[in-house]
N, C-alpha and C positions, 0 to 999 in steps of 0.2 A: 662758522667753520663746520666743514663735514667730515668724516670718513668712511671710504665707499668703498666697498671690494672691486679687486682689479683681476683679482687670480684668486688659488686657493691659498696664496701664504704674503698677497700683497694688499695692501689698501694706498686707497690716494686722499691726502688730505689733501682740501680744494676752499675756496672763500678766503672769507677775511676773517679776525678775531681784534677784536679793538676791546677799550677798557669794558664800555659799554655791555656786551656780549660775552665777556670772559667766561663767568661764571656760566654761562649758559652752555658755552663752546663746551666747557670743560665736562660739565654730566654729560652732554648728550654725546660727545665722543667718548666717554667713560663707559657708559652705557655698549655703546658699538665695540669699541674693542676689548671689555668681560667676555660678550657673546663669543669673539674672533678666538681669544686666546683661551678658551675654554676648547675649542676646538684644536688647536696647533699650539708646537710646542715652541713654535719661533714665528715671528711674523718681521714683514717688512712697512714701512710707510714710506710711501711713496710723496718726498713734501712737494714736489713742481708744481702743485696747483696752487697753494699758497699766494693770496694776492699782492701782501706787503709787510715787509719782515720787522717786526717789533718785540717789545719784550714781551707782550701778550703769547707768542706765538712760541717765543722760547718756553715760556711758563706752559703751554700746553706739551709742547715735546717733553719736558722733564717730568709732566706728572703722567703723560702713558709710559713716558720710562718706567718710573715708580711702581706706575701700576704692574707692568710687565714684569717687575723683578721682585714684585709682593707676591705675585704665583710663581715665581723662580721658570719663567718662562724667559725665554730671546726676544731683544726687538731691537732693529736696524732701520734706521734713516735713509734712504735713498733721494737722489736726486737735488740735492740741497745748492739750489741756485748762491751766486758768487754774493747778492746783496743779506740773503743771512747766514751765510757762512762766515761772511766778516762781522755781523751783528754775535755771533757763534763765538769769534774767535776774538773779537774786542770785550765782552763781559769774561772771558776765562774758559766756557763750557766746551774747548775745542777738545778737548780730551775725554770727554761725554760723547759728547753729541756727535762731531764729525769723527769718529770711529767708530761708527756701526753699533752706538749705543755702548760700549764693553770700554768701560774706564781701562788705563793703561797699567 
């Protein structure tokens, strides 16, 4: 899994994340979005590159949540294709995730 700047307040997360790689996924975009959100005080992620929607992938979304709301920074989800929006909305995290990050 990567995330790559698209703009100055977007990035696209693109690949895949499987159990295998989790841990890896997870520093090395931890790492990328510190830098991002040190800069801005809201970002978006861009998920359409996302190759195949699993739990792994939720687990990533909720810890740049975390992370983003540890520096009391914004972050929004954008583009969130219909096969994990229902993986989204069948574990519960539709009121997370598919709102632009900002529980209800």
């Amino acid at each position: 899994m990567r995330l790559e700047p698209v703009s100055d307040y977007t990035y696209r997360a693109s690949g895949s994340a499987t159990f295998e790689s989790g841990s890896d996924d997870r520093d090395v975009t931890a790492a990328v979005l510190d830098e991002a959100l040190e800069q801005h005080a809201a970002l978006e992620i861009d998920v359409s590159g996302i190759e195949a929607s699993n739990s792994i992938v939720l687990s990533l979304m909720l810890a740049w949540l975390r992370q983003a709301r540890h520096l009391e920074k914004d972050l929004k989800f954008k583009n969130i294709g219909a096969p994990l929006s229902e993986l989204i909305r069948f574990t519960g995290l539709d009121g997370i995730l598919l709102n632009n990050g900002n529980p209800r």
